[in-house]
MMTF fields as JSON, N, C-alpha, C and O atoms, coordinates in Angstrom:
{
  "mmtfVersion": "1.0.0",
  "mmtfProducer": "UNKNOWN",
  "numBonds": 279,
  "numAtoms": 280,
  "numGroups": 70,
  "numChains": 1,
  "numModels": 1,
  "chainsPerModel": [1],
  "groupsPerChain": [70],
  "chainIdList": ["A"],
  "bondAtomList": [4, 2, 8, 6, 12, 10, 16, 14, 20, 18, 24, 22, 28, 26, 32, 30, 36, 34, 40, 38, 44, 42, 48, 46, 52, 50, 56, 54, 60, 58, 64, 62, 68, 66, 72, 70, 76, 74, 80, 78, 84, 82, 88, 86, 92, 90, 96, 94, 100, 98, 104, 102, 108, 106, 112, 110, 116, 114, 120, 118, 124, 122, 128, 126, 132, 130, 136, 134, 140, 138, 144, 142, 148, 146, 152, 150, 156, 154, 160, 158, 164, 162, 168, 166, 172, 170, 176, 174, 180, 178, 184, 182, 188, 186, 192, 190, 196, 194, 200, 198, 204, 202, 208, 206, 212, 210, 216, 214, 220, 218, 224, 222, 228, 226, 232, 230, 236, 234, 240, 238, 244, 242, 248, 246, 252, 250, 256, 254, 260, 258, 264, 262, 268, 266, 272, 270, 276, 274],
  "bondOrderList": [1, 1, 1, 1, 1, 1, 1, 1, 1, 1, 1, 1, 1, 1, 1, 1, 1, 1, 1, 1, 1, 1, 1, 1, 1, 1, 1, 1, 1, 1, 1, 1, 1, 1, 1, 1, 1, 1, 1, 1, 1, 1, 1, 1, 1, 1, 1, 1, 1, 1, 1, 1, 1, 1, 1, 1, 1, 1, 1, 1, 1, 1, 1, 1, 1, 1, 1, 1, 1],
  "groupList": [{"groupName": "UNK", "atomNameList": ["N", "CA", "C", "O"], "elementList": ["N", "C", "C", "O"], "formalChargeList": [0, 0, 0, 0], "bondAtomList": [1, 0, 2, 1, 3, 2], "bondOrderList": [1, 1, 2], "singleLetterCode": "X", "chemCompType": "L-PEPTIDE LINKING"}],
  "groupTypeList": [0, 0, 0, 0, 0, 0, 0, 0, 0, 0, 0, 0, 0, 0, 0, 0, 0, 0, 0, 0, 0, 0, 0, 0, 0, 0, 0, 0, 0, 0, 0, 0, 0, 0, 0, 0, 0, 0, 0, 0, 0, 0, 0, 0, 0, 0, 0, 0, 0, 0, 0, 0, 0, 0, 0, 0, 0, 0, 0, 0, 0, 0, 0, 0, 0, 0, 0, 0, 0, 0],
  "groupIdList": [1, 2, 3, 4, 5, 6, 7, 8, 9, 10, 11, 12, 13, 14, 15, 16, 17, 18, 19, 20, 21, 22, 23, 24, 25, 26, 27, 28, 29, 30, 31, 32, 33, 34, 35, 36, 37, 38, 39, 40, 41, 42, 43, 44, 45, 46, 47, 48, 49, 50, 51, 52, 53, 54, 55, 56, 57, 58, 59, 60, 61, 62, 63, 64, 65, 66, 67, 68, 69, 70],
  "secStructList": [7, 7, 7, 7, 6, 6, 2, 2, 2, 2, 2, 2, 2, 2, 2, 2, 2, 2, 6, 6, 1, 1, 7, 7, 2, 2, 2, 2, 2, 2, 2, 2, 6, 7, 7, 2, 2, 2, 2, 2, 2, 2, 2, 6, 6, 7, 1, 7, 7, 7, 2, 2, 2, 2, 2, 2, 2, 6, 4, 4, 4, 6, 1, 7, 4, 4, 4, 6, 7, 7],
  "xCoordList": [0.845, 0.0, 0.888, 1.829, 0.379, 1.613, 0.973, -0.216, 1.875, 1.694, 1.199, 1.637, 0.128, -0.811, 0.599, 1.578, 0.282, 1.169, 0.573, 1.439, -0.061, -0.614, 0.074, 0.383, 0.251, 0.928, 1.988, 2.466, 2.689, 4.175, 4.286, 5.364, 3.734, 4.384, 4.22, 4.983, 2.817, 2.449, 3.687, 4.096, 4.153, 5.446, 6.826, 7.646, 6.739, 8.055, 8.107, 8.996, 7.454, 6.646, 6.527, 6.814, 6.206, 6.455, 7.835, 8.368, 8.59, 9.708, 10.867, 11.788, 10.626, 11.443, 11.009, 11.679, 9.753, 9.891, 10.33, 11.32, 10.078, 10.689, 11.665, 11.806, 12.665, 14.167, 15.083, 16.271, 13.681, 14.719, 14.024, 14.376, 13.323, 12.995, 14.399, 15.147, 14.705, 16.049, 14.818, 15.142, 13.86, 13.179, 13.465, 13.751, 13.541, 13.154, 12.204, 11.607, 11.829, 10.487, 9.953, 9.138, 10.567, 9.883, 9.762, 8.933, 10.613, 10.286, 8.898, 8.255, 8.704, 7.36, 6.42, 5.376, 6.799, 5.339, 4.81, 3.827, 6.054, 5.322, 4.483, 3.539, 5.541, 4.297, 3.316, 2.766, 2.595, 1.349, 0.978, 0.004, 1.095, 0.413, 0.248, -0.771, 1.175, 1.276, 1.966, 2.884, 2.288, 2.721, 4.242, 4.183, 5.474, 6.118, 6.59, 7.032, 6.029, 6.08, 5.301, 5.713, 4.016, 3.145, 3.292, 2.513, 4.625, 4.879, 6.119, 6.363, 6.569, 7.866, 6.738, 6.811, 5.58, 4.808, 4.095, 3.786, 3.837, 3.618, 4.22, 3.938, 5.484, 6.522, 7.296, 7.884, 7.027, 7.127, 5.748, 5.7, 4.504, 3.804, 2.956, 2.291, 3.127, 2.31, 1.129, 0.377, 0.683, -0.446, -1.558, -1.205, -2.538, -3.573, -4.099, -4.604, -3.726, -3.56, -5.057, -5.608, -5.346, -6.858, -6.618, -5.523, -7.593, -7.593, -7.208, -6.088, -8.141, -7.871, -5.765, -4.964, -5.63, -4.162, -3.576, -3.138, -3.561, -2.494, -2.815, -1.751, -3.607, -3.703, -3.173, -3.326, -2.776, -2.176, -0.496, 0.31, -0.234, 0.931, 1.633, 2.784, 0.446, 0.54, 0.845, 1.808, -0.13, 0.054, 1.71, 2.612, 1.579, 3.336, 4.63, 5.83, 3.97, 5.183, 5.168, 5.85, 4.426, 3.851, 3.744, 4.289, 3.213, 2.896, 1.709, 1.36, 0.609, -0.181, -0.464, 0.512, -1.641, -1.64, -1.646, -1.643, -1.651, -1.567, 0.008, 0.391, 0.608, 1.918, 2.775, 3.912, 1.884, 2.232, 1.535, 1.997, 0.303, 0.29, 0.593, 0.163, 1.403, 2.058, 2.976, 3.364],
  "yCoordList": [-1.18, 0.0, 1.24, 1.417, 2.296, 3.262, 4.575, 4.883, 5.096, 6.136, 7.356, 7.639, 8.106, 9.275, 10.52, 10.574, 11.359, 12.292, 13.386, 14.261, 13.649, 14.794, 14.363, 15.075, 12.938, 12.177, 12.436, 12.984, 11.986, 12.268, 13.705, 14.02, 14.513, 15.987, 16.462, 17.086, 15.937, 16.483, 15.882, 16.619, 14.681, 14.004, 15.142, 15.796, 15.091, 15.968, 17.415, 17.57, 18.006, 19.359, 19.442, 20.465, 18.619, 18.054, 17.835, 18.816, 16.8, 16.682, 18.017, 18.345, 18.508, 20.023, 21.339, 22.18, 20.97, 22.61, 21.926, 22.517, 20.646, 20.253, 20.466, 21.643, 19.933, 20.068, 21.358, 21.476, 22.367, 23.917, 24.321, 25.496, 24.056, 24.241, 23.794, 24.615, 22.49, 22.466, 21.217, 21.095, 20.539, 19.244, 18.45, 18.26, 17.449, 16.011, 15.077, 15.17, 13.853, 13.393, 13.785, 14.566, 13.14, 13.18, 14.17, 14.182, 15.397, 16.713, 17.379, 18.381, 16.355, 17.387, 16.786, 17.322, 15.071, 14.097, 15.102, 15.841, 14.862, 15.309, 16.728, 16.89, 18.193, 19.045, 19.217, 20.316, 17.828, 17.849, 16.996, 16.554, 16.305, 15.528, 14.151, 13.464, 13.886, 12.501, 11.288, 11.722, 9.967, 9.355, 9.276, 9.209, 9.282, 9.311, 8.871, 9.35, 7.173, 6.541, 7.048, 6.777, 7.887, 8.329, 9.079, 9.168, 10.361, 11.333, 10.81, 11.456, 9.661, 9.033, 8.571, 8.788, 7.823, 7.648, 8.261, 7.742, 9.753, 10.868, 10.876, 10.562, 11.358, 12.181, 10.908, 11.232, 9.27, 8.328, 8.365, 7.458, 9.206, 8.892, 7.38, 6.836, 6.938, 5.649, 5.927, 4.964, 6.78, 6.76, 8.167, 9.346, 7.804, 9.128, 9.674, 9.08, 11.175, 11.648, 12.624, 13.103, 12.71, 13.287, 15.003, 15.545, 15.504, 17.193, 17.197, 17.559, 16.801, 17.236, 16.973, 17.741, 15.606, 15.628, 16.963, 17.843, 17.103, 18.35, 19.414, 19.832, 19.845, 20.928, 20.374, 21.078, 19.529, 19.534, 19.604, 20.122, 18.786, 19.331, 20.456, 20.787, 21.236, 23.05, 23.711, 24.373, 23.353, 24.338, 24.135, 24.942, 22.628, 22.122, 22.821, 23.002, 23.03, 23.298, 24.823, 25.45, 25.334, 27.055, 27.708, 28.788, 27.16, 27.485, 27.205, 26.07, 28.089, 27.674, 26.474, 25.994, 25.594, 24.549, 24.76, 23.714, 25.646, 25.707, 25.615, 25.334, 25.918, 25.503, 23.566, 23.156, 23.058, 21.402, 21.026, 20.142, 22.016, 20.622, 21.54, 21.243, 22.809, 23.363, 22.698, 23.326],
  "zCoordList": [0.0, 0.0, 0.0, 0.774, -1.203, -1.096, -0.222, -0.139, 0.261, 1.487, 0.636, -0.479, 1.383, 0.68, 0.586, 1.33, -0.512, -0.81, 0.334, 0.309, 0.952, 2.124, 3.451, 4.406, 3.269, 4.86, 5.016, 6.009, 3.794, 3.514, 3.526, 4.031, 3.239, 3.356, 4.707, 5.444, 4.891, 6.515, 7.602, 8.499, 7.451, 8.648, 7.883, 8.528, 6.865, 6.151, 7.172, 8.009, 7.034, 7.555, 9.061, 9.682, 9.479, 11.007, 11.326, 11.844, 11.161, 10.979, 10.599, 11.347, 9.579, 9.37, 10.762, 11.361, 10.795, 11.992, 12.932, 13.364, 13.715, 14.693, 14.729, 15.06, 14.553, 14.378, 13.594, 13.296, 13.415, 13.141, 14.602, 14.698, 15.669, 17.202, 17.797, 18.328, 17.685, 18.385, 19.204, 20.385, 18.932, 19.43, 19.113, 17.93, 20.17, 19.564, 19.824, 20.897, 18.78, 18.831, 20.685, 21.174, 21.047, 22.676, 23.313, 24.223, 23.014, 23.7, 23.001, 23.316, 21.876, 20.922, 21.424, 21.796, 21.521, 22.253, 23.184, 23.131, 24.347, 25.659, 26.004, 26.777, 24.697, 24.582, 23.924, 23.991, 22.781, 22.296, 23.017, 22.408, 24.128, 25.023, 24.088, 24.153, 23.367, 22.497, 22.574, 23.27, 22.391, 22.412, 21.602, 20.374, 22.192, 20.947, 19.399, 18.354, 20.226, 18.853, 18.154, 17.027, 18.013, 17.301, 16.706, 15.757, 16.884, 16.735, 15.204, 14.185, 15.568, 14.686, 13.585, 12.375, 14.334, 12.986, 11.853, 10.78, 12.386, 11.839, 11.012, 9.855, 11.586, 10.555, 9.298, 8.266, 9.861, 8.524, 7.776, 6.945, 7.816, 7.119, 7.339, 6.457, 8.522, 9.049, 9.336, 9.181, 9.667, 10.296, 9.819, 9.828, 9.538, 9.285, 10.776, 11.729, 10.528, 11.895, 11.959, 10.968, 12.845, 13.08, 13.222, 13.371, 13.156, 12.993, 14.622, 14.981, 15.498, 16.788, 17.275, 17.808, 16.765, 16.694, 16.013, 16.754, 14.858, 14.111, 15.214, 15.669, 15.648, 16.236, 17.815, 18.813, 17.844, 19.166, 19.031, 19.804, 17.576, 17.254, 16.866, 17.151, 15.889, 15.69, 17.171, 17.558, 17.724, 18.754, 19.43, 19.654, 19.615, 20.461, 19.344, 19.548, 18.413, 17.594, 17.525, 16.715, 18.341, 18.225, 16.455, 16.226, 15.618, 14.366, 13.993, 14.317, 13.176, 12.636, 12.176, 11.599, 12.188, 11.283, 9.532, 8.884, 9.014, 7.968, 7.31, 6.174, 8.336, 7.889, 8.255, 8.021, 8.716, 8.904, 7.083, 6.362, 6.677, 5.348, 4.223, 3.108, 4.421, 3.068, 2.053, 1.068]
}
């Protein structure tokens, strides 16, 4: 099964602001109140992530959500 092109950009996008923060997976888990493996699965594009999720990650990542699916 091949991985949705919105998933993959959305973990890409996730993955890039994280780590220009100076985060890592687990410092982002613990401030979107997430699991970390969940957060690794994100950003591989494993998993379809729910609106209420992105916005827990927008917010942990202090950026709009419009900038996780640019």
């Amino acid at each position: 099964m091949s991985k949705s092109k919105i998933l993959i950009k959305f973990g890409e996008n996730v993955r890039e602001i994280r780590k220009s923060k100076g985060l890592s997976q687990e410092q982002l888990s613990f401030k979107a109140v997430l699991h970390r493996t969940y957060i690794g699965m994100i950003e591989r594009a494993e998993k379809n992530i729910t609106l209420s999720n992105i916005e827990k990650i927008a917010k942990a990542l202090e950026v709009d959500i419009i900038e996780l699916l640019k």
